[in-house]
N, C-alpha and C positions, 0 to 999 in steps of 0.2 A: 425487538427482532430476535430471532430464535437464529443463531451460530449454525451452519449447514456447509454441505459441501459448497451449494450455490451461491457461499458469500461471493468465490473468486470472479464471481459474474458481471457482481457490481460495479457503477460507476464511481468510481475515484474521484473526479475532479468535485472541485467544492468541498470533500469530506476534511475534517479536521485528521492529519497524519501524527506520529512519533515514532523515531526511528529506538526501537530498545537493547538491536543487540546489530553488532556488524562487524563485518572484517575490519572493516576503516575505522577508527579510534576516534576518526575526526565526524563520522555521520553523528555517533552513539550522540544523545539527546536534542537531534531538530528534531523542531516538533513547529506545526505551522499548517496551512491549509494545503492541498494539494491545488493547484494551480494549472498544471500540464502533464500529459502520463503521453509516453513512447513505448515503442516495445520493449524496450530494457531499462525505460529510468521515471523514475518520480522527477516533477519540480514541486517543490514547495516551496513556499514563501514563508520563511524564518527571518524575523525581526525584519523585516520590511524588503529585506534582500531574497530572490531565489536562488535557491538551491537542488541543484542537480542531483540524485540519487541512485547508484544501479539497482537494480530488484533485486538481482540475486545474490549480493551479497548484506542483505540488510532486514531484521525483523521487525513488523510494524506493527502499529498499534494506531486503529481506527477509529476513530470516535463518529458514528452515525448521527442522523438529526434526530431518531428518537431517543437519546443517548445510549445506546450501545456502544461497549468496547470492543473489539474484537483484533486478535494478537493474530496474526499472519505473518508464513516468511515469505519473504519474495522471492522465492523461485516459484510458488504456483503461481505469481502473477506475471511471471516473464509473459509477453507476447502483442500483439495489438489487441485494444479494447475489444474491438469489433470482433477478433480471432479468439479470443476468452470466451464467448458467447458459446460458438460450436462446442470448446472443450469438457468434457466430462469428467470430474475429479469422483472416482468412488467413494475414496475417506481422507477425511483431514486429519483424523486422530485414532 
């Protein structure tokens, strides 16, 4: 898979997560599948337990099924799944 603006389009749940950078000291390395997505929070399942996540204070790291990585912060994925659709990102980088 070819890194675009339209990664933030994708569906999250199922995808393998890692959290690599965050305000919270305490996210910095879950790493776990993504399980449930809100407007504002990841859950993933780290070591058997979920874990609640906010977007926007946390940089992910996605592992796709075709094994792509791809490093995202989460403020472009604040929003509902559904509402991510409409939105238009011009550039990631």
């Amino acid at each position: 898979m070819k890194a675009s603006p339209d990664i933030v389009r994708r569906e999250f749940i199922g995808t393998e997560g890692k959290i690599v950078n965050s305000h919270h000291a305490s996210y910095i390395g879950i790493l776990g599948k993504v399980i449930n997505e809100t407007k504002n929070t990841f859950t993933i399942l780290h070591e058997g337990k979920p874990k609640s996540v906010i977007k926007n204070s946390a940089v992910f790291n996605f592992k796709f099924s075709d094994g792509t990585i791809v490093e995202i912060d989460g403020a472009l994925l604040v929003g509902r799944p559904e509402d991510r659709l409409k939105k238009s990102v011009k550039r990631l980088w």
